[in-house]
N, C-alpha and C positions, 0 to 999 in steps of 0.2 A: 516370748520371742516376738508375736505379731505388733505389741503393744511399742516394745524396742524399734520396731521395723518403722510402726507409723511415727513415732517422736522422730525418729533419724529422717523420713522422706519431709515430716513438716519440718526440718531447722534446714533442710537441704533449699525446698521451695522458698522458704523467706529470704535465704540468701540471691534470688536469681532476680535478675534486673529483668521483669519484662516492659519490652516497648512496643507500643500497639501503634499499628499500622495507617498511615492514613485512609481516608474513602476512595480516594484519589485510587490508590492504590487497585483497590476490587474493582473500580470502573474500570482500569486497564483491561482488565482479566475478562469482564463482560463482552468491551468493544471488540477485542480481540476472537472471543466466542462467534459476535455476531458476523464481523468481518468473514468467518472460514465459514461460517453456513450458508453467507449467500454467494461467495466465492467457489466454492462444493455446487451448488445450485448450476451456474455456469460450464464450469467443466466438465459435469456430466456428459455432455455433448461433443466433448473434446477429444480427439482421436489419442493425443497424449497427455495425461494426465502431468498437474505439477504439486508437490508436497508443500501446503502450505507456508509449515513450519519453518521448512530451508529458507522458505523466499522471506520470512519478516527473521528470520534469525540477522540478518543484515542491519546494523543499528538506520534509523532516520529515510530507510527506503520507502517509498510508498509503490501502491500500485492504483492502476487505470486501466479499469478494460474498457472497448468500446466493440460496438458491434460491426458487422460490415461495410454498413455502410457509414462509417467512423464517428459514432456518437455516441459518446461515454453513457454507459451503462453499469458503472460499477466504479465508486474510488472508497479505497480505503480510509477510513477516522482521520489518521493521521496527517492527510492533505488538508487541512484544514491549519497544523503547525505551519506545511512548509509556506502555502501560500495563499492563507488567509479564506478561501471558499471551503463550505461544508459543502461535504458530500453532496446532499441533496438539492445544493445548487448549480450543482456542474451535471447532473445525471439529463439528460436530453440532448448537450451541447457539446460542440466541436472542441477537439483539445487546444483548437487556433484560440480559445477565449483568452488561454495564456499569453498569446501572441502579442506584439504591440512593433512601433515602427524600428525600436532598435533591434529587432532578432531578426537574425542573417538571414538575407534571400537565398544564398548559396545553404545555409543548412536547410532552409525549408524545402528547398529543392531535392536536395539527397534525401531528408525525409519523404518527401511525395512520389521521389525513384521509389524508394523500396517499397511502400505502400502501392504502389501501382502495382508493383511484381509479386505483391506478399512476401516478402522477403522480411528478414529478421533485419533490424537498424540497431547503432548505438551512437548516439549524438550528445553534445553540450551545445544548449541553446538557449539565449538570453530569453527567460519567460518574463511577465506582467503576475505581481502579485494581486490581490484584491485591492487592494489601497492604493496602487498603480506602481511601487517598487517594482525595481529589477532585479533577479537572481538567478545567476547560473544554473541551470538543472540538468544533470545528464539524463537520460534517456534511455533506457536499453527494450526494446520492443520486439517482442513475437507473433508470428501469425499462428492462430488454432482453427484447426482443421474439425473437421467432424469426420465420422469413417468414411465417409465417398468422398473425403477429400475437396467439399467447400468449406471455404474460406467462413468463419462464425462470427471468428471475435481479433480483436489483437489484446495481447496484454502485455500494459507497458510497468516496467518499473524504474522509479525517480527516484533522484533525489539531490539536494544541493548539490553542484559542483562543489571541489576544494581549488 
């Protein structure tokens, strides 16, 4: 019977199409890894906690923390798709780098109201790619607290407008 067994699993295996995955592919899964361990890093400190996994289940979102005193400290891989800067070149710098003369004075405004009051925003504002493009990006931003209730970080998540 074993001998039957193993002839039927090998005429079953040579039948199966397998397709091997690109590299491409595992590098998602790593970036993704490293993303939620320095993102974990941050929140530790955060009076509420957020589930990584909800916030990138969103296709093409990115996220942006930045510290109090509003200088990115943290953008996800994937800002690098929507507008051309890696990570490690935005980490020190104002999220105004996206800025440029066509994005609305009146949105920058409302953006620096609720910044001022720590208040949560949600805006579509004309940003500056790297290459100097322009793209719509909304905007939805939180303040995170620590438990005595200062202000640590905002963390904003992006991504194209439609």
């Amino acid at each position: 019977m074993t001998v039957e067994f193993e002839k039927a699993i090998a005429k079953y295996h040579e039948k199966l199409r397998i397709l091997p995955l690109p590299l491409v592919s595992w590098n998602t899964f790593s970036v993704n890894d490293l993303d939620i361990s320095v993102f974990n890093s941050f929140q530790k400190n955060w009076k509420e906690k957020i589930d990584f996994h909800s916030i990138i289940s969103v296709p093409k979102r990115e996220i942006v923390i930045t510290d109090a005193k509003f200088k990115i400290v943290f953008a996800s891989h994937g800002i690098h798709e929507m507008n051309g800067y890696h990570p490690s070149e935005i980490i020190g710098k104002s999220p105004k780098i996206f800025q440029g003369k066509l994005t609305s004075e009146t949105t920058r405004n409302s953006i620096r109201k609720a910044l001022s009051k720590n208040l949560p925003f949600k805006e579509v504002i004309i940003n500056y790619k790297k290459d100097g493009t322009t793209y719509r990006c909304e905007i939805e931003a939180y303040p995170k607290f620590d438990t005595s209730g200062k202000l640590i970080n905002y963390i904003a998540f992006e991504r194209i407008a439609s």
